[in-house]
DRENVEX-657192 format. One record per residue: x, y, z of N, C-alpha, C in turn; residue in one letter. Coordinates in nm, 2 decimals. Each point is the difference from the previous one (the first is absolute). Layout:
BEGIN
      nxx      nyy      nzz     caxx     cayy     cazz      cxx      cyy      czz   type
        X        Y        Z        X        Y        Z        X        Y        Z      A
...
//
This chain:
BEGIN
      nxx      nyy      nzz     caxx     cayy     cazz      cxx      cyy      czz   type
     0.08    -0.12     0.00    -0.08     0.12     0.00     0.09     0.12     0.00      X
    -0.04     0.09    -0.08     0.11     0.11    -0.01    -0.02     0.07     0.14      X
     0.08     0.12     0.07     0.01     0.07     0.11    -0.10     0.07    -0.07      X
    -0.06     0.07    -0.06    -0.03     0.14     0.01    -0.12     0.01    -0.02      X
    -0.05    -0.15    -0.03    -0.15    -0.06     0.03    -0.02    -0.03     0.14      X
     0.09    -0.04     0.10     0.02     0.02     0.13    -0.04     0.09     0.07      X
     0.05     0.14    -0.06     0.01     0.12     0.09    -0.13     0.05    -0.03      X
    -0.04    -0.06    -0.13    -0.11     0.09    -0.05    -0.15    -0.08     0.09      X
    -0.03    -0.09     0.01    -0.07    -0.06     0.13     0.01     0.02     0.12      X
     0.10     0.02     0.07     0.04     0.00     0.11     0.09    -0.14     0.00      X
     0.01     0.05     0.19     0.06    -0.14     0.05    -0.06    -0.12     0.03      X
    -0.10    -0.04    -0.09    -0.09    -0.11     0.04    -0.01    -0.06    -0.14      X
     0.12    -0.16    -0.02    -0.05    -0.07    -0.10    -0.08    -0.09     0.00      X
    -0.10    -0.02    -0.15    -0.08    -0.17     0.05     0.00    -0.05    -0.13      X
     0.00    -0.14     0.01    -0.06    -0.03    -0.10    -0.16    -0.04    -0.01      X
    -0.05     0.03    -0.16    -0.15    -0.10     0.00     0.02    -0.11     0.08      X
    -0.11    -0.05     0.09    -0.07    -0.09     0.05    -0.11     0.02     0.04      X
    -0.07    -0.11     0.02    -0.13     0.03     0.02     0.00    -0.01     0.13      X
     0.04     0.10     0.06    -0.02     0.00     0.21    -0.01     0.14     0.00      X
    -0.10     0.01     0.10    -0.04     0.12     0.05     0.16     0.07     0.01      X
    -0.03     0.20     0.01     0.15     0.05     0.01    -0.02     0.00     0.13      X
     0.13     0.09     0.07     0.03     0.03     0.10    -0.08     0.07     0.09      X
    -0.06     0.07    -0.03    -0.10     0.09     0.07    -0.17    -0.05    -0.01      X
    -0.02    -0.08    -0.04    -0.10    -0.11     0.00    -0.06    -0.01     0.12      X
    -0.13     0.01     0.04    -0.04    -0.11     0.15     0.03    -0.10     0.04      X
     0.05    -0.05    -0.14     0.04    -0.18     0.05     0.14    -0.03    -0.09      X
     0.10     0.10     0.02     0.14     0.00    -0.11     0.08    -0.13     0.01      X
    -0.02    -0.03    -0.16     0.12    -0.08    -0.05    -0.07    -0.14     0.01      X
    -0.18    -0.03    -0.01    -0.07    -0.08     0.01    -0.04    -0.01    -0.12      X
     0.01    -0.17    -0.08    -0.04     0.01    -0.14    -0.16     0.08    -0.02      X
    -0.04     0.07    -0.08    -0.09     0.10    -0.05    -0.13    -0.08    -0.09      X
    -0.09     0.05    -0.03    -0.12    -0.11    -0.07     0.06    -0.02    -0.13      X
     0.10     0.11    -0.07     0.06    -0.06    -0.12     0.02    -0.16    -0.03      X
     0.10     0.00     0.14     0.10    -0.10     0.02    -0.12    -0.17    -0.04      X
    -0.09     0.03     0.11    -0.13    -0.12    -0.03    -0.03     0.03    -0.05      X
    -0.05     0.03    -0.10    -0.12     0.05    -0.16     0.13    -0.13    -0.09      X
     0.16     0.07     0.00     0.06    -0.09    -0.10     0.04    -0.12     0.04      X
    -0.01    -0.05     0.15     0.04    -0.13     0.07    -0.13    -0.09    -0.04      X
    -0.13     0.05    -0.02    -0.14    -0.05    -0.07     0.03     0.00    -0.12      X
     0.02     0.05    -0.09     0.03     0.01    -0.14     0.11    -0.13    -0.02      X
     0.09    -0.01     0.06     0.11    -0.12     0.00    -0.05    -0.13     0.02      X
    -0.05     0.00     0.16    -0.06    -0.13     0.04    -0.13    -0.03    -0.12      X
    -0.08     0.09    -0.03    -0.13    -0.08    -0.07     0.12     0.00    -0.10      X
     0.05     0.08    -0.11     0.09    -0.09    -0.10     0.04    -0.13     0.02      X
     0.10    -0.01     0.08     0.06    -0.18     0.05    -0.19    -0.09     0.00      X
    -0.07     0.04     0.09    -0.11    -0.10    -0.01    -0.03    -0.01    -0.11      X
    -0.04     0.10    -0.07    -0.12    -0.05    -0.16     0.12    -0.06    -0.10      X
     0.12     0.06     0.00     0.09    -0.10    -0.10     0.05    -0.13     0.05      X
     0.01    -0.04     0.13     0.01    -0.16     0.02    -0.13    -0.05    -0.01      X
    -0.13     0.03    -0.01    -0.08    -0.04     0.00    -0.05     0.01    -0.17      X
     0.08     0.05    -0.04    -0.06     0.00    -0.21     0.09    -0.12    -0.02      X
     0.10     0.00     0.08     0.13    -0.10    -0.04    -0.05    -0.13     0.01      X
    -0.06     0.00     0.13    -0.04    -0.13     0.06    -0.12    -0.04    -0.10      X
    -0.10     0.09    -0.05    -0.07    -0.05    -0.14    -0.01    -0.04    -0.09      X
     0.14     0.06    -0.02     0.04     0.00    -0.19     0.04    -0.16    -0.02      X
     0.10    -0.03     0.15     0.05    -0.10     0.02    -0.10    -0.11     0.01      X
    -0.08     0.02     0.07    -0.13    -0.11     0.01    -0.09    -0.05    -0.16      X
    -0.03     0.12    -0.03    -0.01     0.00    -0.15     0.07    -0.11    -0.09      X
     0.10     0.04     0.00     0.14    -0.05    -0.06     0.01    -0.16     0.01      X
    -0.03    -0.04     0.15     0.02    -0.12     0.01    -0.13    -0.08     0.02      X
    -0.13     0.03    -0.04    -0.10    -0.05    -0.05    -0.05    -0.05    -0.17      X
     0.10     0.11    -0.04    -0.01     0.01    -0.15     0.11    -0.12    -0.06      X
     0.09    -0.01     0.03     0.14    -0.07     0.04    -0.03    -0.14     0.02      X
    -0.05    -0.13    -0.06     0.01    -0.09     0.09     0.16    -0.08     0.06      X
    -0.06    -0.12     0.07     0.11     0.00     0.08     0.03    -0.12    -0.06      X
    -0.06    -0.08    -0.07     0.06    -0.13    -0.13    -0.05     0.05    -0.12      X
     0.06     0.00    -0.11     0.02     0.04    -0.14    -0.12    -0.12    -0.05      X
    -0.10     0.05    -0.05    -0.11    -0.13    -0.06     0.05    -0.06    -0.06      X
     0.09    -0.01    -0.07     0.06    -0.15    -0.07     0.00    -0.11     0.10      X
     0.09     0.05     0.13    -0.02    -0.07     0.08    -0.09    -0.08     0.08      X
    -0.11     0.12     0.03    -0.11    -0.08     0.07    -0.09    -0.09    -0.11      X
     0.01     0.06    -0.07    -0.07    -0.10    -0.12     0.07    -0.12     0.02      X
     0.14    -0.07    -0.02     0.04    -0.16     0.02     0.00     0.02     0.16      X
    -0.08     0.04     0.10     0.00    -0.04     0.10    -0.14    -0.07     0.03      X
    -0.08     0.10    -0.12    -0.13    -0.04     0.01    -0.02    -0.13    -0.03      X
     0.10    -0.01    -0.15    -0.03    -0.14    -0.08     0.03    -0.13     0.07      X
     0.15     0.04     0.09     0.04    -0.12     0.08    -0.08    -0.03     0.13      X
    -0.08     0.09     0.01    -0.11    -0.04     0.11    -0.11    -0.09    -0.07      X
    -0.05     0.05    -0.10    -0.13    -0.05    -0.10     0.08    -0.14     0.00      X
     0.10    -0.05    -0.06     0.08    -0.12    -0.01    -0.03    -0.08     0.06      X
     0.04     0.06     0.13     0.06    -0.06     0.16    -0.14    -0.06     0.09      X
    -0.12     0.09    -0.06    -0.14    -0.03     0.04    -0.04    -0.13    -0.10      X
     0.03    -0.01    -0.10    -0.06    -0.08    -0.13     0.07    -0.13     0.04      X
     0.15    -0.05     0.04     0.09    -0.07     0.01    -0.12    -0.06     0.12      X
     0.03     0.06     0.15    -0.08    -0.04     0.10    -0.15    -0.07    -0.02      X
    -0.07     0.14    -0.08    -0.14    -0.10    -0.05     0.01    -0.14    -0.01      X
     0.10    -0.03    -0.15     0.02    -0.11    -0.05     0.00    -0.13     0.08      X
     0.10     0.03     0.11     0.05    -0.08     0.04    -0.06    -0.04     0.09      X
    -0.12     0.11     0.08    -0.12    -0.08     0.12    -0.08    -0.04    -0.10      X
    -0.04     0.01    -0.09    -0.07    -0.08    -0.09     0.02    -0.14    -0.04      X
     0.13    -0.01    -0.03     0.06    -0.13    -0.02    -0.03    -0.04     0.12      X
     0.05    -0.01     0.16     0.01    -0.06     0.09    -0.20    -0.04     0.02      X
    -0.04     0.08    -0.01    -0.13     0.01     0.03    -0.07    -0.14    -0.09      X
     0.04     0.07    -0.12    -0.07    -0.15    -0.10     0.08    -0.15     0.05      X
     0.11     0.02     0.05     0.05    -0.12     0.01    -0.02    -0.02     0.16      X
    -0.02     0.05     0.05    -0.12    -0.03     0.15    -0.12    -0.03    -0.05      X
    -0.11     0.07    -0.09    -0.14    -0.06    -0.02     0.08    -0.15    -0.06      X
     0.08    -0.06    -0.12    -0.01    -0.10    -0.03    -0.01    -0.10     0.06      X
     0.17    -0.03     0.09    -0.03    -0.06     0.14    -0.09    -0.01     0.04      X
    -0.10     0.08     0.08    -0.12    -0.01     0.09    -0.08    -0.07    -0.06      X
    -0.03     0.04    -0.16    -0.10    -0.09    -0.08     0.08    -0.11    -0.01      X
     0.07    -0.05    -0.04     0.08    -0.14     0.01    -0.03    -0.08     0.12      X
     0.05     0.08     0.11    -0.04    -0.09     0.12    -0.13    -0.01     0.05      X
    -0.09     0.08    -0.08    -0.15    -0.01     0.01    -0.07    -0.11    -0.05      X
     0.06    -0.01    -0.12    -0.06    -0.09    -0.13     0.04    -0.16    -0.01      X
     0.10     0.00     0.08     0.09    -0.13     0.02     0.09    -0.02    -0.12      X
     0.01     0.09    -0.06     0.11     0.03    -0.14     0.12     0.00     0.05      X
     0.12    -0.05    -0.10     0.17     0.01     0.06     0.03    -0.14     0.09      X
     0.13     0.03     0.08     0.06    -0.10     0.07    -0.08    -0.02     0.08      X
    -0.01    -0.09     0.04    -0.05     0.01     0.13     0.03    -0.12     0.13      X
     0.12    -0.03    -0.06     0.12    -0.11     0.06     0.05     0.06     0.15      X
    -0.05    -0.08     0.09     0.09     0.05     0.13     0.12    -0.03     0.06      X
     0.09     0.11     0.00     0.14    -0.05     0.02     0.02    -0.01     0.18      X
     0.07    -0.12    -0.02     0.03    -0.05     0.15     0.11     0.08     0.08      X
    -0.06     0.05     0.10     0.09     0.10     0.12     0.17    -0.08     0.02      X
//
């Protein structure tokens, strides 16, 4: 600061702040400035983490999390894996009814083996 801006003020330097001056009822106390822009800051920080936190939500709804090629042969190895099973209680099943009708009908071996 040059001197002669010094002299021309007096002997009392300050800088901008937002605190009450010296001769104040309540000196050197931050001023309503000070909270008007500490509100201006804080709701900034909230509404931008909170657009963030949307965009991002957004983002990862839109986004899935297996590529459909994928879930499509997961689909199909399940449809498979169901069809396989069918088959196979089916078989057991019909070859349970035959038995049963066999040993119904007196059809088949019917030779008793000794203990």
């Amino acid at each position: 600061m040059d001197i002669r801006i010094y002299r021309l003020y007096g002997n009392e330097v300050r800088y901008q702040d937002y605190r009450n001056p010296p001769n104040h009822t309540d000196p050197y106390q931050l001023n309503m400035k000070y909270w008007h822009i500490f509100a201006a800051r804080l709701s900034f920080v909230v509404v931008f983490e909170h657009l963030v936190f949307f965009i991002t939500s957004i983002l990862a709804y839109m986004i899935p999390d297996i590529p459909k090629s994928v879930q499509q042969k997961i689909m199909r190895k399940r449809h498979l894996a169901r069809e396989a099973l069918y088959k196979t209680e089916a078989e057991e099943a019909r070859t349970v009814l035959e038995t049963t009708e066999e040993s119904l009908t007196g059809e088949g071996d019917s030779t008793i083996l000794p203990c």
